[in-house]
N, C-alpha and C positions, 0 to 999 in steps of 0.2 A: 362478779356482782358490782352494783356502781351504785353510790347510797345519794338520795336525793332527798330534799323535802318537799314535803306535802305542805302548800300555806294555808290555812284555815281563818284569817283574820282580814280584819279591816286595814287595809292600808294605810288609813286617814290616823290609827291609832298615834300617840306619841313615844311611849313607850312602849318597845319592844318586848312581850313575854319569853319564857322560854322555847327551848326547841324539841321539838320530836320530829326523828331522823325514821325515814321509812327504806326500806331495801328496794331496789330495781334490777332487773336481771341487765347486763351488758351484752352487747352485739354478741350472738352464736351462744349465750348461754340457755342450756336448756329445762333445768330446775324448776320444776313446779313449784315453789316453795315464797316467790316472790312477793312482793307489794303485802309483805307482813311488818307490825310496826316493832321497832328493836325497843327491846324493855329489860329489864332483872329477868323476867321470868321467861323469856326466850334464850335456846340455847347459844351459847357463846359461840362468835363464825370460826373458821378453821383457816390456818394461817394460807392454804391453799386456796382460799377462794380470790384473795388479789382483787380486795374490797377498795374502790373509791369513793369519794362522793365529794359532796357539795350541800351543804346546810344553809337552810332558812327558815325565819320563826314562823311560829305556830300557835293556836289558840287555847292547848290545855291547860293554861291557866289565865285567872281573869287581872288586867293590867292593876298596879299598884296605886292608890286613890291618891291623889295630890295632897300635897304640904297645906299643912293650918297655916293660917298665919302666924303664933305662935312660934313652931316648929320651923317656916324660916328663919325669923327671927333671932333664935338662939342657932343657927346654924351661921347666919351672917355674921354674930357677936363673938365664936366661937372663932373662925377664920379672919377676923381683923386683930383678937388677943395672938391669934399664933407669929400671923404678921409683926405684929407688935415684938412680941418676943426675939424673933429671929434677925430683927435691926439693932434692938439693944443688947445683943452679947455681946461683947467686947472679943474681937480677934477676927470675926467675921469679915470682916474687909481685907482686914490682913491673907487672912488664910483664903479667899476668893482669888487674889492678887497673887498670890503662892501659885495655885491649879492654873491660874492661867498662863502662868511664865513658864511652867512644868508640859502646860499641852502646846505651847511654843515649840519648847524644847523638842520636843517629841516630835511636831511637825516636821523641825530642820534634821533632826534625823533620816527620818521618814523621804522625803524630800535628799538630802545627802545619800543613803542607800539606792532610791531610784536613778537617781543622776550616775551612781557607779555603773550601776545596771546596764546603762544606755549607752554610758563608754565602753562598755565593753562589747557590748553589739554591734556597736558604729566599728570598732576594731575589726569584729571578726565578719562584718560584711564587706569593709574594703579587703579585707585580706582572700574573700571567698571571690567578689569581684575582678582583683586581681590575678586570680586561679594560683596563687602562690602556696606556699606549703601552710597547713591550717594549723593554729595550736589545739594540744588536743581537749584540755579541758580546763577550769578555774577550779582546784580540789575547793571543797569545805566554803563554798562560795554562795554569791545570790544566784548565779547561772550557771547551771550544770549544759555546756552549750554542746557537747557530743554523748550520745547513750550508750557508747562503750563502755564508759567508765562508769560502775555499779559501787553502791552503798551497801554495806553489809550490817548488821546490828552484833554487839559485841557479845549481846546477850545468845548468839546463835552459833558463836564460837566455839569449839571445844578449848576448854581450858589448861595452863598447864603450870609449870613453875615459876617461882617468880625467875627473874632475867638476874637476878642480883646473886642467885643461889643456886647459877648452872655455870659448866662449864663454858670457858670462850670459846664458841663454835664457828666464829670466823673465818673465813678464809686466811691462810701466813701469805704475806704480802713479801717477803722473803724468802720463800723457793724457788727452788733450780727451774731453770727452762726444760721444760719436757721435751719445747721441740729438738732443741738444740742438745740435750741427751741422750734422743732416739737418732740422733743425726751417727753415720761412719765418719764422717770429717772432722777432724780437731778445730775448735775455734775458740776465739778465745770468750769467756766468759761474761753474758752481756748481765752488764748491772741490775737490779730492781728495779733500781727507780730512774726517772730522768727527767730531765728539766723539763717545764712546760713550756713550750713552742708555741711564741703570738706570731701568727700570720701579718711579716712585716708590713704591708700599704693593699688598699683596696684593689688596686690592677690583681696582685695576687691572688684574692680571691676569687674576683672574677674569672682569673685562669681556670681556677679549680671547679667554673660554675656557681659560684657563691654568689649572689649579689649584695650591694650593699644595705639594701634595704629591707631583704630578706635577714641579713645577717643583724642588721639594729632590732628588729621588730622580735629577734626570738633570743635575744639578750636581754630585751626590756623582758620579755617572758620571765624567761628565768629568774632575773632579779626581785621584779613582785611579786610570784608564785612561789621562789624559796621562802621569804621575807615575810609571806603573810600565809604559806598551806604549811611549808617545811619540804612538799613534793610539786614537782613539775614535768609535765608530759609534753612533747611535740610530735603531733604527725606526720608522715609524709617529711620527716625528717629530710634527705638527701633527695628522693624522687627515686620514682620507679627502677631509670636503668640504673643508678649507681648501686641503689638496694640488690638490684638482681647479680651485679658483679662482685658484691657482699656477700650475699647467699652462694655464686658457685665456690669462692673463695674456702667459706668456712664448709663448706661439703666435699672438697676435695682436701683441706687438713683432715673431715673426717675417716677421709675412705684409705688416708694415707697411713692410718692407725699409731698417729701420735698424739691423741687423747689418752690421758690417764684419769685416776678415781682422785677426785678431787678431796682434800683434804682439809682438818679444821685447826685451830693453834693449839687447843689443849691435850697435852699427852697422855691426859686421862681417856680421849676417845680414840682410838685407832684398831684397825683390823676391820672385824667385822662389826663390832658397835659403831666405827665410823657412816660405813654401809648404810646404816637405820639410822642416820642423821642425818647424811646428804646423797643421793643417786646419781648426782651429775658426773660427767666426764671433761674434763679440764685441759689447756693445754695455751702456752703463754707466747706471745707474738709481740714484735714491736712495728710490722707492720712494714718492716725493710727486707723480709725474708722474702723469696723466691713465692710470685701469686699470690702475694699479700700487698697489690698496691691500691685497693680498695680501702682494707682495715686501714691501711695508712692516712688515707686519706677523710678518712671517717675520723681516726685520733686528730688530727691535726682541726678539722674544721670544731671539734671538741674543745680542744687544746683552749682554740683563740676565742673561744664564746666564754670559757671557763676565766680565762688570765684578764680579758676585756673586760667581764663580770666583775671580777674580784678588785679591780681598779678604777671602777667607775664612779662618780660621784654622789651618786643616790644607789652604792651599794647595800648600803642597810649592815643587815648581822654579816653579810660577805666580807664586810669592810676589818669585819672583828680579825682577820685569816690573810696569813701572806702565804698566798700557795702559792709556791716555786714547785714543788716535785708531783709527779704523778708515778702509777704503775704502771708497767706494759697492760695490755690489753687480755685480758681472760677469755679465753674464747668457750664457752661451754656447752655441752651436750646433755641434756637429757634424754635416753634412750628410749623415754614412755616404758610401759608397766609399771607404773604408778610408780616412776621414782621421783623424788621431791627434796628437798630443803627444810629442816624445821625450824623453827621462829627461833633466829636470832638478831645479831645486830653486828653489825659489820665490823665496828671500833666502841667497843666495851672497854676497854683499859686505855684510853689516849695514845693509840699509837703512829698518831698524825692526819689517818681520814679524815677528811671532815663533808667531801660530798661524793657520793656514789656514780657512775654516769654509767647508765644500759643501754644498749640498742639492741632490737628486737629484729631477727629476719626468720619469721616462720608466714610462709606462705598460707593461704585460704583457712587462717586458722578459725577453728568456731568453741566455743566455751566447752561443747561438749570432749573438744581434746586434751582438757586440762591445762596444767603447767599456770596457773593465775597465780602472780605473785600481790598476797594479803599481806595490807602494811597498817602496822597498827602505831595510828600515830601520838604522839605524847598529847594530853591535855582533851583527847577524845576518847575517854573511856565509855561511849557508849553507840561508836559507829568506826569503824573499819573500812580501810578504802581497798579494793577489789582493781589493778591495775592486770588487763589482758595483752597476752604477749603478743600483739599484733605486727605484721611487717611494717619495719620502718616505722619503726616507733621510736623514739630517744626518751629518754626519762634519766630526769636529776631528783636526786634526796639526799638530807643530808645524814652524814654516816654512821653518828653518834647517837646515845641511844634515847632521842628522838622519834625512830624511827627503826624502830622492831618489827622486822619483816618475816617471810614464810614462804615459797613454793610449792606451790600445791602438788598435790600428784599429777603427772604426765602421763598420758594415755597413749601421745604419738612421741616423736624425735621432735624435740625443741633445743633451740638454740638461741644464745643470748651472748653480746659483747660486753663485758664490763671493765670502765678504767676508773681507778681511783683516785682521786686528787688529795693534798696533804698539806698543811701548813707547817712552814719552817722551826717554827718555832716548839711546837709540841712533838713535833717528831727528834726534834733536837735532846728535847728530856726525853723523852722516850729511850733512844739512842742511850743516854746517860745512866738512867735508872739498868738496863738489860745491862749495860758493863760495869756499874758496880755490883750490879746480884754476882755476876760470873766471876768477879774479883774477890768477892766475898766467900763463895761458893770454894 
């Protein structure tokens, strides 16, 4: 139906009466029932009918007679005392002069937000122009500029305990190498941790494919993305063929069957309560092993984005961290049948993490495979960032419990790189606190 009016009056009127609104049938309707006037006592329409209209006055009632003189009069004297009044309050001026420094304000805001807006576009169109590798999003931002990355509401979460009143489900950043335990060859025993490696002079990088200006542009990344989300994403990380010698890398560790079940720090989960807390299968590389010279080169272009970061001049909270040490590389498997991760947090007790770094090589993945690692970040208790494990994807957060994450169930075989970075200093007490418990102990 489409609701129109019916005009009954004089045009030349001054004052407009009220309206009565009449029904019209719309194109292809067939209801007998139209061109009846809507009133009280006509039955009310039904939300099906996908009523429009368009109102014009009407003459059921007769216009209102004009003002006495009189009756202007006291209408004129009534609106000059208000006048009157609202000059002589005293603050008036003041508080005028207040709202308008305040709707200023609000403007250069306003104005300040857009101008970000536009930098960031002008960013990601030279970078889309130069066909170079794209960032993949601005988290908690004015431009959500890729729709991979999903917003979740926290309110749609299932809930669970607090983080302060569970076990450390961590990863120990202090276990044996798996690979080098399922190895028959004696070797000698390669450390945890190691120094972080700055790729010495630009020729370097460029050997490696790196250019220099790919390398500035996703360092600036990093540094205002940690600084201002807490997380940061890059697409198209390395490029297609390096990713692809990343993927057969980690698929022939897998097929070589020196993944084991990955493990948390507290001794209170192990066996099979471990099981029902994390499904992945684990196994530690430095990147120098035998068909490991992709990962290698993956840590290393890491390394020097991470140690550049951390010493640059408008490092921000980086600047707080002297990271000298990282992990070897975690290389992990999820086998799918919904095995998963449950929300924990990397470094709950200070034991020198302080930024996480993942790469992602799972081929033509689509949501419906699972494996979406949910991070729920501090100071957003009312939105959750949904991070998809796409190929070649790199992803920085930082470790501490900022940033309380989750794995979701896995449907297929997913596979993820993760190296952790560490500042000297809190790893140092760290170090201190564990040798006097054991000296005590």
């Amino acid at each position: 139906m489409q609701l129109t009016a019916k005009p009954k009056f004089d045009v030349r009127e001054a004052v407009l009466p009220p309206l009565e609104v009449v029904c019209h049938p719309m194109q292809g309707d067939q209801r007998d029932d139209h061109n009846v006037p809507v009133s009280p006592q006509t039955s009310p329409l039904r939300h099906d009918d996908h009523l429009t209209f368009a109102i014009l006055p009407s003459d059921t009632q007769r216009p209102r007679p004009p003002l006495t003189e009189n009756q202007t009069e006291n209408i004129l004297q009534r609106d000059a005392h208000s006048c009157t009044c609202i000059e002589e309050v005293p603050g008036n001026t003041r508080k005028r002069k207040m709202a308008e420094e305040e709707d200023e304000r609000n403007n250069d805001r306003e104005l300040e937000r857009r101008k970000k807006i536009l930098i960031k576009r002008r960013l990601m169109n030279s970078i889309v122009q130069s066909r170079e590798n794209i960032p993949l999003f601005y988290l908690y931002g004015d431009l959500l500029l890729i729709p991979n990355f999903k917003w979740g509401r926290h309110d749609d979460v299932r809930r669970g305990r607090s983080l302060s009143l569970e076990p450390d489900l961590s990863t120990p950043i202090d276990s044996g190498n798996t690979l080098e335990a399922s190895s028959h060859l004696h070797r000698p025993r390669t450390p945890s941790l190691f120094h972080v490696e700055v790729c010495p002079d630009s020729q370097s990088l460029e050997e490696g494919g790196i250019s220099q200006e790919w390398f500035a542009d996703v360092m600036k990344l990093v540094i205002d993305d940690l600084n201002e989300y807490g997380v940061c994403a890059v697409d198209g990380f390395l490029g297609a063929e390096r990713a692809e010698q990343i993927f057969n890398e980690v698929g022939a560790l897998h097929s070589q069957g020196v993944f084991r079940d990955g493990q948390v720090v507290s001794r209170q989960v192990q066996g099979q309560a471990r099981g029902m807390i994390r499904g992945d299968k684990i196994t530690w590389v430095t990147g120098g092993e035998p068909n490991c010279s992709g990962i290698g080169q993956l840590v290393s272009v890491v390394d020097s984005l991470v140690a550049k970061a951390n010493k640059h001049q408008d490092a921000g909270q980086l600047a707080d961290y002297n990271i000298t040490w990282r992990t070897r590389a975690m290389v992990a498997c999820y086998p799918g049948n919904d095995t998963h991760y449950v929300k924990h947090v990397d470094n709950p007790n200070g034991d020198g993490r302080c930024i996480t770094a993942i790469y992602y090589v799972n081929k033509a993945w689509t949501r419906e495979d699972g494996g979406v690692l949910r991070i729920y970040p501090e100071g957003c208790s009312d939105k959750v960032a949904e991070i998809e494990p796409l190929f070649d994807r790199m992803l920085f957060f930082w470790s501490d419990r900022r940033n309380p994450h989750e794995v979701l169930p896995a449907k297929i075989t997913r596979y993820a790189i993760t190296v952790w970075y560490l500042d000297q200093k809190e790893r140092e007490d760290y170090l201190a606190r564990v040798h006097n418990t054991s000296t005590n102990t």
